[in-house]
N, C-alpha and C positions, 0 to 999 in steps of 0.2 A: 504494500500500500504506500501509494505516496502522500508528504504531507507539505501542503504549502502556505507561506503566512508570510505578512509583511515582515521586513525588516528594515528598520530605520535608523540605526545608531550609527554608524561612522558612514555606510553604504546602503543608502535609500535603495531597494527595488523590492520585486517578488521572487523568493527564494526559493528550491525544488530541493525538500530535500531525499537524499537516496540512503534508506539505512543499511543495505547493500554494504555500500562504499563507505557510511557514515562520511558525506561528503553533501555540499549543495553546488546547485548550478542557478547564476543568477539571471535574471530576464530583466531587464533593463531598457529606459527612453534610451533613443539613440535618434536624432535627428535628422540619419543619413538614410534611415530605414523604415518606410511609412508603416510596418507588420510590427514594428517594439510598440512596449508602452506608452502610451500616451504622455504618463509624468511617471518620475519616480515616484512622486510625493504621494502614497497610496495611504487611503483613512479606511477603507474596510476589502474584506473579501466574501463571496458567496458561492459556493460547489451546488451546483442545482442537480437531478434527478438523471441528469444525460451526462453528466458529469463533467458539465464544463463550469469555468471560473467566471464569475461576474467580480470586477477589479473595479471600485469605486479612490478614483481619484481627487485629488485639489485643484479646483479650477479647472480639468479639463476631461469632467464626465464619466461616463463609466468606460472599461474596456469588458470586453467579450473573450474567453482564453480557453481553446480547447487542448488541455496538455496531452492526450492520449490522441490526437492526429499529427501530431510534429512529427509527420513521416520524413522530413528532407531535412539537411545541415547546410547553413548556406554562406559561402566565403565571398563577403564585397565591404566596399569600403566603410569604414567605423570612425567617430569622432573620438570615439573612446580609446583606439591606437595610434601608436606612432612610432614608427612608420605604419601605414595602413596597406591595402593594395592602392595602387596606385591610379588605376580608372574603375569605373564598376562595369563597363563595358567588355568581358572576356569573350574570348575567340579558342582559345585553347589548354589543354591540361592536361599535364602527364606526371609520373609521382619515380620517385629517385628509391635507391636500393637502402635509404633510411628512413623511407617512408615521407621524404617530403612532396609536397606539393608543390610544382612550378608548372604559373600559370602566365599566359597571356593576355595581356590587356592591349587596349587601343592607344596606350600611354607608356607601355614597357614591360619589361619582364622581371616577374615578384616569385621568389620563393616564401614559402608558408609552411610552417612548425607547425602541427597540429597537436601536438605536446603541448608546447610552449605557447602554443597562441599567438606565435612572431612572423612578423616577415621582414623579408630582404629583399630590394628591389634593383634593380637594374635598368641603367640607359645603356642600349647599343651602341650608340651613336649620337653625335650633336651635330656633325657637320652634314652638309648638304640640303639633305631631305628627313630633317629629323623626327616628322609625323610618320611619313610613309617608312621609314629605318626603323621606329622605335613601335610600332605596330603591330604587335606579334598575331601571325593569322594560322603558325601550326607550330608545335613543338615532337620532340622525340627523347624518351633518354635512353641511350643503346648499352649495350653489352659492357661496355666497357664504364658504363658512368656518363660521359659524357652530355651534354643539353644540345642538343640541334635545333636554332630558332630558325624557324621564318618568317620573314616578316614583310610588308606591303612593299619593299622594297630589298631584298634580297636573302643570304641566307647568313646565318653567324653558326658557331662553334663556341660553348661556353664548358669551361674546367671549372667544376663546381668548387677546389681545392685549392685554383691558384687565384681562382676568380677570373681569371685572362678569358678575354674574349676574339676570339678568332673570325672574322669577316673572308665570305669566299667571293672573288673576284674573274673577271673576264679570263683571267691569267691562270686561276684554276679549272677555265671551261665550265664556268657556272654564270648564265646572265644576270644580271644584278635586275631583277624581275620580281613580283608578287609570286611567293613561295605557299600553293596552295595547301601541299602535304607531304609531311615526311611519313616514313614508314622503315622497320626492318625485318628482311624476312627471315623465316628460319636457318636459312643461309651463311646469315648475317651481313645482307648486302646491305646497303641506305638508297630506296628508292627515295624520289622528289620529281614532283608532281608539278608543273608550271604553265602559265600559257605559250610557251615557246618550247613547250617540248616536255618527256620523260626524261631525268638524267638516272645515271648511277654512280657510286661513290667507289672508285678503286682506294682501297685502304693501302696496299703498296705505293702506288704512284703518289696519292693523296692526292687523286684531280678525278674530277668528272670526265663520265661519256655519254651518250644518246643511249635509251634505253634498248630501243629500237635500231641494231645497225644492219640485218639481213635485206636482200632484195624484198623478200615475202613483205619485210614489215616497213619499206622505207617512205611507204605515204601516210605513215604516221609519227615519224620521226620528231619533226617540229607540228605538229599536231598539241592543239592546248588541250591540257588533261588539268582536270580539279581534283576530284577524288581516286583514292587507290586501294583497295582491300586484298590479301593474301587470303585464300581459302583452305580447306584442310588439306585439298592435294596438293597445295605450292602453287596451283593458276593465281596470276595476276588480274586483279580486276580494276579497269581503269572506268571514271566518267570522261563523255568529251561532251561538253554543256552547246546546247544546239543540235545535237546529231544522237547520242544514246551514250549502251555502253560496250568495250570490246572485253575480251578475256584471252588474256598471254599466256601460254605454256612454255615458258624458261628452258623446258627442256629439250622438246621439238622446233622451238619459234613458230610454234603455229598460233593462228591469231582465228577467234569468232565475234564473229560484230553483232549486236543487238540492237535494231535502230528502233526512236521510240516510238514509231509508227507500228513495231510491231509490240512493244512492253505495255505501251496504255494508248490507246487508241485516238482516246480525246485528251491526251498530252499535247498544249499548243508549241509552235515551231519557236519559241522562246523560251522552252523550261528547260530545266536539265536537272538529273539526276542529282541530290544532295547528300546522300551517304550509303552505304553497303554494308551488310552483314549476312550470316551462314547461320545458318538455325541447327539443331542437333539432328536435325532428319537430312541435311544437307541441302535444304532451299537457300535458294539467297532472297535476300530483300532488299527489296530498294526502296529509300523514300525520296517525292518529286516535290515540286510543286502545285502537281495535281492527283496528290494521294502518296498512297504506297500500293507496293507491286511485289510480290511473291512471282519467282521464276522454278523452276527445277530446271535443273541446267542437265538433267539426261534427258526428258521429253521435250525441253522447250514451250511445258504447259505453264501460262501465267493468268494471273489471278489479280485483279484489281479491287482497293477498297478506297471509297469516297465516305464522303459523309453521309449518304442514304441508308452505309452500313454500319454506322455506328461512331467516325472520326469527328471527332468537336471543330476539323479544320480541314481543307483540303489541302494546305499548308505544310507539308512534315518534311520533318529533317531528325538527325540523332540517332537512325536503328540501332538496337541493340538486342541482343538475346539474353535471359538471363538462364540459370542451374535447372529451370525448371519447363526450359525452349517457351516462355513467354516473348513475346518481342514488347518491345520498349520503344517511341517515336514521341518527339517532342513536335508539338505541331503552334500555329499561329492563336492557339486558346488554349493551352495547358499541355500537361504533360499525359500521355494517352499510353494505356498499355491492352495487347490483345495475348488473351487467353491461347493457353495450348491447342485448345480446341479449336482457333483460328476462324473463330466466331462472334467471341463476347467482347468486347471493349470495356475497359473503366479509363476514368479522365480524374484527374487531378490538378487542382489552380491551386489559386493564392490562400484560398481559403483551408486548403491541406497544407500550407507554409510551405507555398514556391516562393518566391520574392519576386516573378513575374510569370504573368498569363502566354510571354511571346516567347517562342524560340529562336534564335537565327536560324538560317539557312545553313547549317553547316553539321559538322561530325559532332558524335557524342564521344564518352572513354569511356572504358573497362579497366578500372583498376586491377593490379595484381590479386587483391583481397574479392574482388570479386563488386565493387564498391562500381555502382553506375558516376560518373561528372560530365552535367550539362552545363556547357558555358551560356550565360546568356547576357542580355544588356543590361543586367542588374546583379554581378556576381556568377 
């Protein structure tokens, strides 16, 4: 059972306490976050029959608290830190082999203690182009440790140890470009996903080459790729935004193309594929602009779902699968998840404590732990 009460002696809030841990967690105004407290300044509390908190404040009314739905955890910027993150607008997140988080903002690159509750942030760059440099729109942490940033304007290398940040340049066969996606595969190559093309990273040479260099595959070479997913047999799965998507076999160089004229039908000639993932029966998923889409990649049977069938948005981005082959899609009204059975939808907003109803257009993560991270424009 939990038990909550004001506290006001040195630290005004409403206090959770866990006799578990004989520890509390406090919930606190925060002015950066329209979902905290309204004041700290709390004169009563009331647990009603559904079991939520009615939090009677000074001067600024009552609040509404339901402690038993705080299904999400949400990292964006706090007046109560310092350093804090450094935009609330994220693009990207990936977590290091000590459990940190390093995330991408519109403003720079922040690692995040979730121990300690701390971040460390980072500018790329100051000269030039330091919006579009300092913009991080994908992250990677490989094998080695290492931070692979990309950002609106090209790609870096960061030594979490020395702190050094590393810039790749024309000199390394890398175009100083909008860096859609990094990825590693079992391999241990570093693909990068860009509009002027697929690279790959030779760790020998320490320079880039085209992902694409056979006859078979050379009208896709400079071809602009957004998204890339590895599937369980090693096929490469690329988006090309305007046209569909292909699937690269590394081992044949054989290449199949899916155009969205045949994925979703009423996909208009401006959308494009937003993210990819492999369910435990081996479908891929793709989510558009106008839905999401189930393929089987042996029959080539696909399967469209809109809102008629249960989606809060035709909107999605984010698939993911979770332990239990649920899929998981963040869409333009909440966060949406579809039952194994590939029937049922449940939807989730603000009022489940998202810290917002929209998703961008872009990838979700799968933690190591198993731990979903949706980046969105509020954390």
């Amino acid at each position: 059972k939990r038990t909550l009460f004001p506290y006001t002696t040195l630290f005004r809030s409403l206090a959770l306490y866990n006799p578990g841990s004989d520890d509390f967690h406090f919930h606190t105004h925060d002015p950066m976050d329209a979902g905290s407290l309204a004041s700290n300044a709390i004169l009563s509390i009331f647990e009603d029959k559904e079991g939520a908190l009615w939090v009677g404040t000074e001067d600024y009314g009552v609040d509404y608290f339901q402690p038993d739905h705080d299904y999400f955890t949400t990292i964006t910027v706090s007046s109560r830190q310092s350093p804090t993150l450094p935009d609330p607008a994220c693009r990207a997140v990936a977590v290091d082999k000590n459990g940190h988080y390093w995330i991408g903002t519109y403003k720079g690159l922040s690692q995040y203690n979730p121990i300690t509750d701390a971040f460390s942030n980072y500018l790329l760059t100051k000269e030039e182009n330091p919006d579009a440099n300092n913009s991080v729109r994908s992250l990677l942490v490989d094998d080695e440790g290492i931070v692979w940033v990309g950002t609106g304007g090209g790609l870096y290398r960061l030594n979490p140890e020395t702190k050094k940040e590393i810039p790749f340049t024309e000199k390394d066969s890398m175009p100083i470009v909008y860096i859609s996606q990094i990825i590693q595969d079992r391999n241990k190559n570093i693909w990068i996903t860009t509009p002027r093309g697929l690279f790959i990273y030779n760790r020998e040479t320490r320079t880039f080459g085209y992902g694409f260099t056979t006859k078979e595959t050379s009208q896709y070479r400079t071809g602009y790729f957004s998204n890339i997913y590895e599937d369980r047999a090693g096929h490469i799965w690329l988006c090309m935004p305007r046209k569909g998507v292909i699937v690269y076999n590394p081992q044949n160089g054989h290449i199949r193309e899916y155009a969205f004229s045949f994925l979703h039908p009423q996909m208009q000639a401006n959308d494009f594929i937003t993210s990819i993932s492999e369910d435990l029966d081996g479908q891929i998923w793709l989510s558009s602009l106008s839905g999401l889409i189930s393929l089987n990649p042996d029959s080539n049977i696909t399967r469209q779902y809109v809102e008629s069938d249960g989606l809060p948005s035709n909107k999605v981005s984010g698939v993911l699968v979770d332990s239990l082959n649920r899929i998981w899609i963040g869409t333009g009204k909440g966060l949406c998840m579809l039952e194994a059975d590939k029937h049922t939808f449940h939807s989730f907003d603000a009022h489940d404590g998202l810290p917002t109803n929209y998703f961008y257009e872009g990838n979700a993560y799968k933690m190591p732990d198993g731990t979903f991270a949706y980046p969105t424009y509020n954390g």
